[in-house]
N, C-alpha and C positions, 0 to 999 in steps of 0.2 A: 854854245861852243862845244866842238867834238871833246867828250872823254882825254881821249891822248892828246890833245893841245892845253888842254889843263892841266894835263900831266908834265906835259914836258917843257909848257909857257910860264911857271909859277913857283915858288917855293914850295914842298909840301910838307905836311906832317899826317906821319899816318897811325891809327888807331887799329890794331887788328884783334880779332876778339873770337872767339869760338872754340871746337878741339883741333879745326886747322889753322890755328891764329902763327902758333911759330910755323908753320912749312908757308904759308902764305905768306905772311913776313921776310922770308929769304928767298922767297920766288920774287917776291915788289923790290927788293931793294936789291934784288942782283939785276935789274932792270939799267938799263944805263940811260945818262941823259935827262937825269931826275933832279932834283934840286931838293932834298931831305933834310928838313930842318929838326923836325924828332920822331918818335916810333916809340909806340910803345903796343907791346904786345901780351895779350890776356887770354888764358889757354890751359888746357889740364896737363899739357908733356912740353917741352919745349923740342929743337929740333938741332941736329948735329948744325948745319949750315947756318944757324941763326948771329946776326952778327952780333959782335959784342956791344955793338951802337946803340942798342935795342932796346928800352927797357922792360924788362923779362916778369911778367907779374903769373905765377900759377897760383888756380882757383881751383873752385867746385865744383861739381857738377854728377847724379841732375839737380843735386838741391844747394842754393845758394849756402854761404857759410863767409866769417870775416872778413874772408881774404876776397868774396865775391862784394862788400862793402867798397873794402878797401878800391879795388879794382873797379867800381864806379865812381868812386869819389877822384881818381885819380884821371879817368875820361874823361870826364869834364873840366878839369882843369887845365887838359893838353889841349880839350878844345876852346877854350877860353885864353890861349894864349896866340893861337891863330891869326894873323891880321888880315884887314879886310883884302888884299891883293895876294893873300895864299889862298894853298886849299887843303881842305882838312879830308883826310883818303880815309874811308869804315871799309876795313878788307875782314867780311861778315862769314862764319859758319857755323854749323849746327851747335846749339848747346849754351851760346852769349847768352841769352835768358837768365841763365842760372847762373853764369860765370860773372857778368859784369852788375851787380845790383846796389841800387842807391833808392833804400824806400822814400818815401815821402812824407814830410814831416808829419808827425800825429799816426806814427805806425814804425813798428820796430823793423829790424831783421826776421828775427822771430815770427812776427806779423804773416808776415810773407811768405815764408816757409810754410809753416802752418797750413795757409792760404793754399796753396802750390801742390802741397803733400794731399790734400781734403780732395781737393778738384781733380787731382790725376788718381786718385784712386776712386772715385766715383764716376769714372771716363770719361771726363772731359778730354774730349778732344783739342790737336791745338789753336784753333781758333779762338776757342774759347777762352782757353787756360791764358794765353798771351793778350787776350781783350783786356783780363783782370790783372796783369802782370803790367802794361803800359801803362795802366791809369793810378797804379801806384806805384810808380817810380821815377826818380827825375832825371833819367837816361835813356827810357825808352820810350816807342810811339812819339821820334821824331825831336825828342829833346834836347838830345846830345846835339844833335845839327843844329838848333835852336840857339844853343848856347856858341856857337862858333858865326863868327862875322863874318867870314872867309867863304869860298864856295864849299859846296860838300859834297862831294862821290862816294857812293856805296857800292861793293862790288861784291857779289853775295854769292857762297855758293848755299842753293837750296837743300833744306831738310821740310820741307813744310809741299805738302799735294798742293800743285796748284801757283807753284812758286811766288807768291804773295807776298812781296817785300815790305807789306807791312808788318807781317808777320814771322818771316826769318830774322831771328833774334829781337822779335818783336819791333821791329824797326824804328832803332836808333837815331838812323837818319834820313826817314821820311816820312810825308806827315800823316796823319793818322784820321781815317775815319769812319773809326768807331767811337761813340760817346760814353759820359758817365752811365748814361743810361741803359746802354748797352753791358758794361761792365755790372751792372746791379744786377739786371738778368741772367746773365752767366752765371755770376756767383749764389742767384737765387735759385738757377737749373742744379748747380753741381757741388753746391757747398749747406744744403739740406738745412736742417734745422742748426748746424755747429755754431759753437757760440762765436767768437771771432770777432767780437763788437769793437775794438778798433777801426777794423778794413771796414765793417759794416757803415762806423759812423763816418768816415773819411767819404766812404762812395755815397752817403747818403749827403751828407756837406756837398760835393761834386757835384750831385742831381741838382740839389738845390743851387748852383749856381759860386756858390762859396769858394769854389777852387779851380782854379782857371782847369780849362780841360787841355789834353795834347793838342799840337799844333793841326789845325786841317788842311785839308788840302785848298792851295792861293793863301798861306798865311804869309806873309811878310818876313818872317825869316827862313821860309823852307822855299822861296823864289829861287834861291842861289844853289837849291839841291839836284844833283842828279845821280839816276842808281840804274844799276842793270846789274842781270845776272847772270853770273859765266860756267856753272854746273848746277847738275840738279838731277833728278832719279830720268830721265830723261838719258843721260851718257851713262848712269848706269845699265841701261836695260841696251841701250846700242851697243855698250861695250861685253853685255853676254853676248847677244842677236852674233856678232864676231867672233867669239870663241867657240858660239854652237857649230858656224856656218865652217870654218876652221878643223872642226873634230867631224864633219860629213853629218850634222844633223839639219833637216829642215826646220826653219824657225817660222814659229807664230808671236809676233808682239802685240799686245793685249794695250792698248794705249789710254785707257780710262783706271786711271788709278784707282785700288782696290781699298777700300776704307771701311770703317763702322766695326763692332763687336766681331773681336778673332775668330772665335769659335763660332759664330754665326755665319759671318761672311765664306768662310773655308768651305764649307760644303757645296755653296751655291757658287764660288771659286772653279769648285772642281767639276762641276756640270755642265759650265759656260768653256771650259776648255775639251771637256768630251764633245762637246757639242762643233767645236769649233775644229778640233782634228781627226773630226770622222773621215772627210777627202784631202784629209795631210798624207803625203807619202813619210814612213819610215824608212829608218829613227825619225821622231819628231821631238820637237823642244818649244816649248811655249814659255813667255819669257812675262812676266807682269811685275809691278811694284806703287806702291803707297805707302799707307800708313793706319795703320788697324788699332784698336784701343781695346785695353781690358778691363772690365767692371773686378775690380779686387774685392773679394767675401770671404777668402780664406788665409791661409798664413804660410802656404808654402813658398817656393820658389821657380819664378819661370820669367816669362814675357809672351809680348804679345805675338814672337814671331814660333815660338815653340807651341805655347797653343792654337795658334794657325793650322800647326803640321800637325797637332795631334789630335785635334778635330775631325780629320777624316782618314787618319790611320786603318780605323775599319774599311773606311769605303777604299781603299785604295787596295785591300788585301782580293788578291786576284790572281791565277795564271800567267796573265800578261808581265813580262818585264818591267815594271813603273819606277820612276822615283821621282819623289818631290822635294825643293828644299827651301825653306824660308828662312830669312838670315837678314840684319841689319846692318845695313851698308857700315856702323860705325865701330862692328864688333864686340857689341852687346846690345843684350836683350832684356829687358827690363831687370829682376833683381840674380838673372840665370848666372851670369860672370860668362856667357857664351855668346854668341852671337845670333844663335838659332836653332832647327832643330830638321833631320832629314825622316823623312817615312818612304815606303819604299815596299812592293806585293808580298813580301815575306815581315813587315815587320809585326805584323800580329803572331804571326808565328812564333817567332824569336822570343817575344814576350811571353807570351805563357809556357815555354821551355821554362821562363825564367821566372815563371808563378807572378805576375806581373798586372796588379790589379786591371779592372779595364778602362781606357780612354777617361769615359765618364766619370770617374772617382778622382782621379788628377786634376780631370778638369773645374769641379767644385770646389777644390782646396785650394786652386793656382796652383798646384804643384808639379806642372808640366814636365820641370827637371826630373825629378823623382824619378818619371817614365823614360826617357830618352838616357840620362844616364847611364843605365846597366847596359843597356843597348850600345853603349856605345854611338849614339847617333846624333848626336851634338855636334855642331859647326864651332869650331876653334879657330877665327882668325885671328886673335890679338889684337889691336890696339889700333886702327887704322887711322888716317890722320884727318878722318871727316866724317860728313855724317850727308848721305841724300835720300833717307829714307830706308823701306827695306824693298827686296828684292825676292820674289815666290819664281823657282825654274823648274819646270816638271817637264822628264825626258821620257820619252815612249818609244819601244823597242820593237 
């Protein structure tokens, strides 16, 4: 049955969870023609429109904490109240992972954090990080829909390359397949020697058969699921391609998201676009976005979109007019409180006016901030109400 005839044929109860959970919540239910039986919404801000109908849960994020307990324990019970002639609406964005969490018995909160904390700072990426994250929790990788009789729609905006709705907020509600097995290798790849023998022995019970795994795909209760996605770094990158074409720049969109080690990928970043606007007429503007990861070994402060940009800060110092800027759609960047970070033909310059160690020294500590800082050349957008990844624009004059 079409999406909008379950929508509009049925009772519904909707579940919204992410940092767009309240704007998404008053977008669904200022819908008309709806039959809303309850709403409950889980999210780091709420939002001026959200209605008072609504029940309002703020959480954590990126690292789970009570109120992200709380916040799955209380999922499941709204979908567990569901009848089998409703439908239970997951209106999904970036960040549910950490906001909605219900571990599995034989492992704490704690557990998981830990777990969570270990693997992103030894860069796991999120494939990975969300393989380990379904398999111990009884909300994600399809559970939550599990737990509801009722049909179930997921409507997801993407933060994840690749928009893999198994993997946008590790997906809740749809079925999942990856195994225990899978999950023991991840956490073998990026959780090292650390002790952690709860998750250890829980995924090793898993392997062994001992704990039911998530729902797969043709399981019996995920028959009545369906999901699709309605943004993603995709209308990100259309929506520069527009304002470049608007300001008289020719645009180049780079449509293979850009991934793997920031400071690695940057350089060879910026070759593939010299290479690509040799017979671009100026101005040009080449527009790309993904999702890059940083191996953490030091103790300053940055993310993975400022040292993107400061990776090739050198190579970008030139005669030529240049500017580059890499910035995360959600308005921050790992621990920067920024968004991101711009370089630009003069910024080596500027720096060592400013006695301003080089690139490579920031880059060993994480301490990306440190650099961009004085310069003044940090992206400050506040708080934006989603997340679809990040977004690299470099203009050429």
């Amino acid at each position: 049955m079409p999406i909008a005839d379950i929508l509009t044929g049925r009772p519904v109860h909707v579940i919204a969870v992410g940092k767009a959970a309240a704007a998404m919540a008053s977008a669904f239910l200022a819908v008309r023609h709806m039959q809303v039986q309850q709403a409950l919404a889980i999210g780091t801000h709420t939002h001026p429109d959200l209605p008072t109908s609504v029940e309002w849960i703020e959480s954590s994020h990126p690292f789970p904490d009570a109120r992200s307990q709380v916040a799955g324990e209380r999922a499941i019970a709204a979908a567990q109240r569901v009848h089998s002639g409703d439908a239970l609406v997951i209106l999904l964005s970036g960040g549910a992972s950490a906001l909605m969490a219900a571990p599995l018995d034989g492992i704490s909160l704690a557990d998981k954090i830990e777990t969570t904390k270990l693997m992103m700072a030894s860069g796991a990426d999120i494939h990975a990080l969300n393989t380990v994250r379904r398999h111990l929790s009884k909300v994600k990788g399809g559970r939550l829909a599990a737990a509801c009789v009722g049909t179930t729609v997921t409507l997801a905006i993407s933060d994840v390359v690749g928009d893999d709705l198994n993997v946008i907020g590790s997906g809740p509600g749809v079925p999942d397949a990856t195994t225990w097995a899978d999950a023991a290798a991840a956490l073998e790849r990026f959780g090292g020697d650390a002790h952690l023998s709860e998750v250890r022995h829980v995924i090793a019970r898993g392997v062994a058969g001992a704990i039911a795994d998530t729902p797969k795909p043709g399981h019996a209760s995920l028959k009545r699921s369906q999901a699709m996605v309605i943004g993603s770094r995709a209308d990100a990158m259309e929506g520069a391609r527009q304002a470049a074409l608007a300001r008289g720049y020719h645009s180049v969109v780079i449509a293979e998201p850009v991934t793997g080690e920031a400071r690695e990928m940057a350089p060879r970043w910026l070759a593939r676009v010299q290479e690509l606007t040799r017979a671009t007429p100026r101005p040009a503007c080449v527009i790309s976005s993904g999702e890059t990861t940083v191996r953490v070994t030091g103790t300053g402060r940055g993310g993975r979109n400022l040292e993107f940009a400061l990776a090739i800060a050198e190579s970008m110092a030139s005669p030529a007019a240049t500017a580059m800027a890499s910035i995360g759609t959600d308005g921050i960047d790992g621990s920067s409180g920024v968004a991101g970070g711009i370089v630009d033909s003069t910024t080596m310059t500027r720096a060592s006016a400013l006695n301003l160690d080089a690139p490579g020294n920031y880059l060993a500590a994480n301490d990306s901030l440190a650099f961009f800082a004085p310069l003044d050349d940090v992206v400050r957008l506040g708080r934006t109400d989603t997340n679809v990844g990040d977004l690299q624009v470099i203009l050429i004059d």
